[in-house]
N, C-alpha and C positions, 0 to 999 in steps of 0.2 A: 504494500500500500504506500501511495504515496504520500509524504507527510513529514514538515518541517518539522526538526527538533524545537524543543521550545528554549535548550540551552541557551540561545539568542540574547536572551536576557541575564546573561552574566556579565555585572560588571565591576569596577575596581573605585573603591570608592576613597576619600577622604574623609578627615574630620576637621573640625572647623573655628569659626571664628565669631566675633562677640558682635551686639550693637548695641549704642547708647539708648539710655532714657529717657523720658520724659512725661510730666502729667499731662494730661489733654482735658480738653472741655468740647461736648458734641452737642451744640446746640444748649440744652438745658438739661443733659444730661451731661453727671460725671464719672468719668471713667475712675477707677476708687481704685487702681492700680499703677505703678508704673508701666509704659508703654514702652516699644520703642520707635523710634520717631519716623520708623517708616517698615511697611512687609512686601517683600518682595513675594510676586504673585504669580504662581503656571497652572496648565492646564495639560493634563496628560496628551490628550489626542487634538491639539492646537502645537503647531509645530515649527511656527516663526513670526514672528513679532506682529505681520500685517494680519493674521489668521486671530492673534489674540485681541489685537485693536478691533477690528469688525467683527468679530463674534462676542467682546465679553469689553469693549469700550464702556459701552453704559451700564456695566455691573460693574465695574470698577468703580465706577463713580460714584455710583449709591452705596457700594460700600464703603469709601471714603469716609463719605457724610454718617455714615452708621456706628460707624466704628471711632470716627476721628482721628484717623490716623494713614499718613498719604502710603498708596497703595502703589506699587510701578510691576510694571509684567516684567517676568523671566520668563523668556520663549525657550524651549527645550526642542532636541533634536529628534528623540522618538517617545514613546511612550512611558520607560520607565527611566528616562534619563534624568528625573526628578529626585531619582533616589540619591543617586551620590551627590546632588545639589541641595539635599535637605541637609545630608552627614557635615556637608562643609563649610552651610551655613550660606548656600547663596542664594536659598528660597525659604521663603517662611512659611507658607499656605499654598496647598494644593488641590484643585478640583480634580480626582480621578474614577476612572468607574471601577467597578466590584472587581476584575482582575487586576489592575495596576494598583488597587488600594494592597493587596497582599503584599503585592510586589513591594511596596511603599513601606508597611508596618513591619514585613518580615526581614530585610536588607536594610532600613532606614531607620527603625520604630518610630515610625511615623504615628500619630495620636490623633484618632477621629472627632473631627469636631459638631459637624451637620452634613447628615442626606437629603437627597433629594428623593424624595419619595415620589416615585412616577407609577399613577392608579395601571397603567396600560402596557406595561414591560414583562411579554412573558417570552421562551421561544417556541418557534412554529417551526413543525418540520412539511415542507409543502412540494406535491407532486403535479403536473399535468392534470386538467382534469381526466383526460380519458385515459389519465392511468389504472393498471390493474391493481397497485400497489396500495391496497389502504391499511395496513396496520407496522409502524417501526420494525418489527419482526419480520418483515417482508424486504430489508433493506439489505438484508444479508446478502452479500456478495456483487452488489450496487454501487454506486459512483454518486457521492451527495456533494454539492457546490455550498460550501461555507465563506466566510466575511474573509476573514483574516487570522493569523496564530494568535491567543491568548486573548481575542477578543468575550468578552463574558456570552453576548448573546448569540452573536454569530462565528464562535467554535466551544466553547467549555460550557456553556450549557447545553446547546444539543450535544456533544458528545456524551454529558450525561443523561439524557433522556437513551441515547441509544443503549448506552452500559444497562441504564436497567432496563429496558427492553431483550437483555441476553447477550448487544452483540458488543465485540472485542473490535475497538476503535482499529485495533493496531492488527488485525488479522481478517477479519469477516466484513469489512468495506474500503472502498477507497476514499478519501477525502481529497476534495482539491480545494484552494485558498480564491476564491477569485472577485471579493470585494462585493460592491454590488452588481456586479456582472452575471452573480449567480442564475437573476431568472433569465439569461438572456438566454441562455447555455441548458438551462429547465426547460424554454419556450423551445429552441434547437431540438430537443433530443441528447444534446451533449451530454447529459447528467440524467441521471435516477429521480433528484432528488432537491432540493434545494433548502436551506436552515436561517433562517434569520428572526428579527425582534417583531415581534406584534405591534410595534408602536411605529415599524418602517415599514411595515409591509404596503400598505397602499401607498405610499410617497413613494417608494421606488417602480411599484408598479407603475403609478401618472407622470414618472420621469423617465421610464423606458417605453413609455405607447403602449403600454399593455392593460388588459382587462382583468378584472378579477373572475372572469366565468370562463377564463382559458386552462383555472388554474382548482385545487383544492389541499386544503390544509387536511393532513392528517391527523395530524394532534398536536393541543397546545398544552407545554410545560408551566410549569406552577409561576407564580409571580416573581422575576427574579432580584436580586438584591439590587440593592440602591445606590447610584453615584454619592461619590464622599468628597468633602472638603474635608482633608487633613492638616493637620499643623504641624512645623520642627519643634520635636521633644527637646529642644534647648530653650524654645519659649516659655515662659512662668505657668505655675498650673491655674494662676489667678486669671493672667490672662486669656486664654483659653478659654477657660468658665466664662467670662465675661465676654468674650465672644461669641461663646454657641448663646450663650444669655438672648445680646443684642441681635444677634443675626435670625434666630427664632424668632423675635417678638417685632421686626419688621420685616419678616420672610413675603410680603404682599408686596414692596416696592421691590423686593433682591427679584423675586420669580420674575415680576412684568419686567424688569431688567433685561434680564437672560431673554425673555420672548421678542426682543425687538430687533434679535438677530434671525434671521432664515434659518440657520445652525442647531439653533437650540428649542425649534420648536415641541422638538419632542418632551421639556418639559411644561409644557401647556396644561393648566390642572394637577400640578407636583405643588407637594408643599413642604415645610422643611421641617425634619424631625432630628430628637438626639440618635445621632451615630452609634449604632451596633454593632460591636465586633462578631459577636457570634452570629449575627446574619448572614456570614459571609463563607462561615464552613462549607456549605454547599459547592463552594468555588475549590474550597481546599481540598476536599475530597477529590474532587474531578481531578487534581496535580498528580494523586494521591495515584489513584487509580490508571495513568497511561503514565505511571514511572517517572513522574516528574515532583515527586515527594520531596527531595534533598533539598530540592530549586527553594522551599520555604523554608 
């Protein structure tokens, strides 16, 4: 079968460096800790500085004003290259999804601050309609078109739907990586199969000319874990608290934020909750189970 190691994500990290303090005042509200006088800001799947200004410009700025305290982007090169940026202290806050938050907590100890709780994030495993193929157990010895390596919805959670449906990622299907190219290659014949998020499925459908009655979902997997804003364990635990505090109790200006980018519509109707580590086992498991257990 064919199928990218996920070693990919090893890397060498450093440890770091300090920043000054200071009190702030936000609005009429006061921040009852020392700060520091500014947080350096990334986004896991945002990948150069113009990508983080036009997608998350005006969530910066709201949080700004929320926080009181000036915010500035660090654009990162791929997904978990936030890690050794947290160890060395050249990021202080990070927005990542459920597989990069591992990555992030288990190389970095990174500390969850607020999720984005998205009501409509599960995955779907989706065939041709006038496929013969209606139950995962039918996939056996099949070619399924997935997102990308170590993506949560479109590879490590269908790969767990399949595991427990009986089959061995790594023996009894093929997996190929092909972005959202997926249904092109579904619509072709190219694939068996195709795996992506319930919350992209009709956007990519109305972005490649395609219908939804060319197509049928097999089954949809349970609700999957939540995008996380984490923070550097070198920051106070005061501050922290006082962040998930404020950024929960104005989570209505952060969300409409985020939606005024094209980007981030998919948290449309998300609201923000405290951060769950153990929500996220479902992810570790899946590392667990295609031998990529050490990697945490």
């Amino acid at each position: 079968m064919k199928r990218r190691n996920l070693l990919w994500y090893s890397l060498l990290f450093t440890a770091g460096c300090t920043t000054g303090v200071n009190s702030i005042n936000n609005n009429s509200e006061q921040m009852t800790i020392a700060a520091p006088k500014k947080l350096r800001f990334a986004v896991t799947d945002a990948t150069g500085i113009e990508d983080l200004q036009q997608d998350y410009g005006n969530f910066r700025t709201i949080l700004e004003g929320i926080l009181g305290i000036k915010i500035e982007f660090f654009p990162v090169e791929n997904p978990i290259a936030a890690a050794p940026a947290l160890l060395s202290r050249e990021v202080d806050i990070v927005l990542a999804g459920p597989s990069e938050y591992l990555i992030l907590n288990a190389r970095a100890k990174a500390i969850p601050i607020v999720a984005i709780e998205r009501s409509n994030y599960h995955p779907i495993i989706v065939v041709r309609a006038n496929s013969t193929i209606k139950l995962l157990a039918q996939l056996k010895n099949k070619t399924i078109a997935m997102r990308k390596v170590g993506s949560t919805s479109g590879h490590l959670a269908p790969t767990k739907l399949l595991m427990d449906a009986g089959l061995d990622p790594r023996t009894d299907i093929k997996i190929v990586m092909l972005g959202d190219k997926g249904v092109q290659a579904l619509k072709k014949g190219e694939v068996d199969a195709w795996a992506t998020a319930s919350d992209r499925y009709k956007n990519i459908l109305e972005s490649e000319g395609l219908v939804e009655k060319d197509f049928s979902i097999i089954f949809t997997g349970p609700l999957l874990p939540n995008d996380v804003f984490v923070a550097s364990n070198q920051l106070a635990s005061g501050l922290i608290a006082d962040m998930q505090s404020r950024m929960i109790k104005h989570q209505d200006k952060l969300i409409q934020s985020l939606l005024t980018a094209k980007a981030n519509q998919k948290y449309k109707g998300s609201k923000l909750i405290p951060a769950n580590d153990a929500n996220y086992n479902i992810i570790r498991e899946v590392y667990q189970k295609i031998g990529q257990g050490n990697f945490l």
